[in-house]
N, C-alpha and C positions, 0 to 999 in steps of 0.2 A: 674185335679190335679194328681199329678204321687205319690206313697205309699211312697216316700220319697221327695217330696215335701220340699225344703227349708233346708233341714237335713244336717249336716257336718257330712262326714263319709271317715275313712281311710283304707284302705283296701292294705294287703301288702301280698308278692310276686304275683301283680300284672303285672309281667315283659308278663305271657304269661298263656299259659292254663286256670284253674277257676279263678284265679284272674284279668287275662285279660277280661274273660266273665261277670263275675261281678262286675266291672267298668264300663264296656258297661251297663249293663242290669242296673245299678245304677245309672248311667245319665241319662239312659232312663226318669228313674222313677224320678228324679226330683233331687237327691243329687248333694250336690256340695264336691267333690272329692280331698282326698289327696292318692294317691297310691304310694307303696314302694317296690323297689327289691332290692337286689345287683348286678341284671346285667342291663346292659346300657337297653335293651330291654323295660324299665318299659317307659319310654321316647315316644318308638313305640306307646306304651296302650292309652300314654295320648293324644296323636296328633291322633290318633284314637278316642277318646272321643273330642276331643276339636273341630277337623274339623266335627262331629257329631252334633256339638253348646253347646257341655257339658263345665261345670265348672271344669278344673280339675289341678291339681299340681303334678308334679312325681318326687319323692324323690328317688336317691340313695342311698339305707341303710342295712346295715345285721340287720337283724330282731335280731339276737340272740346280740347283742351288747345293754348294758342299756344307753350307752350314745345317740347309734343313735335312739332306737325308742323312750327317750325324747325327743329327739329333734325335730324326725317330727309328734308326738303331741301335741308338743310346736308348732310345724308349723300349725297345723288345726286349733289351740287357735289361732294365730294367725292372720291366714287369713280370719279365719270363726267366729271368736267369739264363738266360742262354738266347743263341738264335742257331736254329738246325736247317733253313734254307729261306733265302731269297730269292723273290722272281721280280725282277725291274720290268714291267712293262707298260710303265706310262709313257707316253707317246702321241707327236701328234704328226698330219699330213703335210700341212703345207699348199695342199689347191694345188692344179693343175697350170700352173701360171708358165706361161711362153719361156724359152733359155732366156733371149736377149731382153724381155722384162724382167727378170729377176734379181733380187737387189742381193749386197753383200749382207745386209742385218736379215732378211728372210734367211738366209742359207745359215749367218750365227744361230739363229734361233735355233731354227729346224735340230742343228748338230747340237745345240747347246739340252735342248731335252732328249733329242732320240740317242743321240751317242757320248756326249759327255756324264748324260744322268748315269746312263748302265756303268760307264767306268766309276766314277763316284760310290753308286751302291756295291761295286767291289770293294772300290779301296776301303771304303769303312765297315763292310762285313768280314772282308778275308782275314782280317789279324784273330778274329773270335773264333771263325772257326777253323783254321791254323793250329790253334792253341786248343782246342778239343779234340782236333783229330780225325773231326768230320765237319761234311756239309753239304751244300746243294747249292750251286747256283742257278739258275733259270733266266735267260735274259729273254725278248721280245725279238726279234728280227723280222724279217716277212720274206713274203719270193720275190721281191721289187731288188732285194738287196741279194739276188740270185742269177737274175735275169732280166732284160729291159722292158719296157712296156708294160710296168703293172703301177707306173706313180710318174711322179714327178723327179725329177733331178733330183733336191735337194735330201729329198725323201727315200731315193733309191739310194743314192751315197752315204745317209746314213746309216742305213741298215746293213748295207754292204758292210760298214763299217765295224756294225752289232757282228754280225758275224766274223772278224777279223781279230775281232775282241776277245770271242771266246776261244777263237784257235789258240793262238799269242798266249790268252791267257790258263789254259789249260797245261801249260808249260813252265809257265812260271807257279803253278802249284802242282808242279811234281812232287810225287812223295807224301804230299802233307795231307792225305786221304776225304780231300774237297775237291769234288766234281763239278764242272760249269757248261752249261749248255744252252740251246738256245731254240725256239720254236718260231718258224719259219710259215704267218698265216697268208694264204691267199684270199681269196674276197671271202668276207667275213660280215656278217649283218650287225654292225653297232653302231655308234653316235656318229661313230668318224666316217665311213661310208656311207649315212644316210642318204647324202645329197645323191650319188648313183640310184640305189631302190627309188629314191623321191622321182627323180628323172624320167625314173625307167616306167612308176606307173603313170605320171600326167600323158608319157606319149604312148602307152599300152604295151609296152613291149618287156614288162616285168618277166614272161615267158622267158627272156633267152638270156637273162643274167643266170651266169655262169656255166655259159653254153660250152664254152671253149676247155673246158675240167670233162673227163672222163664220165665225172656222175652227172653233169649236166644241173647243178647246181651252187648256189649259195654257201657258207658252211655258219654254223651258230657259235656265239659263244662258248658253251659248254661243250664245243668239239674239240677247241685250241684248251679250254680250262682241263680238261681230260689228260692234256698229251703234256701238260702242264703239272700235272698231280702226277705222274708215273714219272717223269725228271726228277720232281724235288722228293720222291720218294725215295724208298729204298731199293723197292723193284726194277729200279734204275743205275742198280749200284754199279754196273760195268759200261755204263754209257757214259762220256766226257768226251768233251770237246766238239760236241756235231751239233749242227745245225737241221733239225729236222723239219721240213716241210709238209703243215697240214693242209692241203687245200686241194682238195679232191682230185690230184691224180697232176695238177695242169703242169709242173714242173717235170714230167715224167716224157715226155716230147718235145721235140721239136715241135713248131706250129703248122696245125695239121685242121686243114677244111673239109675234110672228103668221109663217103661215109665208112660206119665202124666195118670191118673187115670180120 
């Protein structure tokens, strides 16, 4: 039996990168799948999962819109009779763009998907699983929203924000035996990062991405999809409200140049 075993679980900006890896690693394990992007690519994930023998449906949807993540909520209720955990982590950067360049519709955007989407996917999952008596939330965060120097403004504040989300909101479902948590990625090799690895190899210096982390590397999809599968599990069952941090070690110091002791 797989740790999600029988489970209805939705999982969006699934188009590619962690949410690609955690559709996989989530069929693996026994879920039957509704995944959501707004790029056609989420279609890829699922005929990926499906030619795999998984259970899966792929929704085109902007996360940050309340009509469409009803709706493919409404589609998990749907298809699955129930929904036993969601993980909102579509998400996007924003570039690295100067403070005094920065416009007020960049900064809308930015919060309108990284931090309005995750509210949204609560407010339209938490009444179902309220009303069952269990659940899982999962939301995305990063260590940008921990600490400074790992993004851009608009990008750090909203993930700051992810995480403020799930404290608050682990409060507000007292009682009601629905758990909400949040995974905290540091550099991570996917679509949204590319442009650093692309950087790093034209000027040769691919070697020291992710010098500054303990392990002295990168980390992969299926590292955050992992720590992503034990939240919306059960194995998970006494963890709510934390924000945990995968990204090899770097949030665990202060910033430190010298060598290992």
């Amino acid at each position: 039996m797989g740790r999600l075993a029988g489970k209805s679980v939705i999982i969006t900006g699934a188009g590619s990168g962690i949410g690609r890896a955690a559709a996989q690693l989530f069929s693996k394990e026994g879920a039957k799948l509704i995944i959501v992007d707004r790029s056609e690519s989420v279609h890829e994930t699922a005929k990926l999962v499906s030619d795999a023998g998984g259970t899966i449906e792929a929704v085109t949807a902007d996360a940050g819109s309340e009509s469409d993540v009803k709706a493919y909520v409404e589609k998990a209720l749907s298809k699955y009779g129930k929904l036993d955990a969601i993980w909102a982590n579509a998400g996007v950067s924003g570039g690295l763009v100067p403070l005094l360049e920065q416009t007020v519709e960049q900064w809308q955007e930015i919060l309108r998907i990284n931090l309005i989407g995750p509210f949204l996917a609560i407010k339209h999952s938490m009444p179902h699983m309220v009303k069952q008596g269990h659940g899982s939330i999962v939301l995305t965060a990063s260590v940008a929203g921990l600490k400074s120097g790992a993004s851009g403004h608009p990008y750090a504040s909203s993930k700051a924000g992810v995480i403020s989300l799930v404290q608050t909101t682990a409060y507000s479902l007292s009682g009601t035996g629905v758990r909400i948590n949040a995974v905290c990625p540091g550099l991570i090799e996917t679509g949204m990062t590319k442009p650093i690895f692309d950087n790093a190899k034209e000027r040769g210096t691919q070697g020291k991405i992710g010098q500054l982390n303990p392990l002295k590397r990168a980390g992969q999809p299926h590292e955050l999809a992992a720590m992503g599968l034990f939240l919306a599990s059960d194995d998970a069952s006494y963890v709510n409200g934390q924000a945990i941090p995968v990204d090899g070690g770097l949030t665990a110091s202060m910033p430190y140049a010298g060598k290992p002791i």
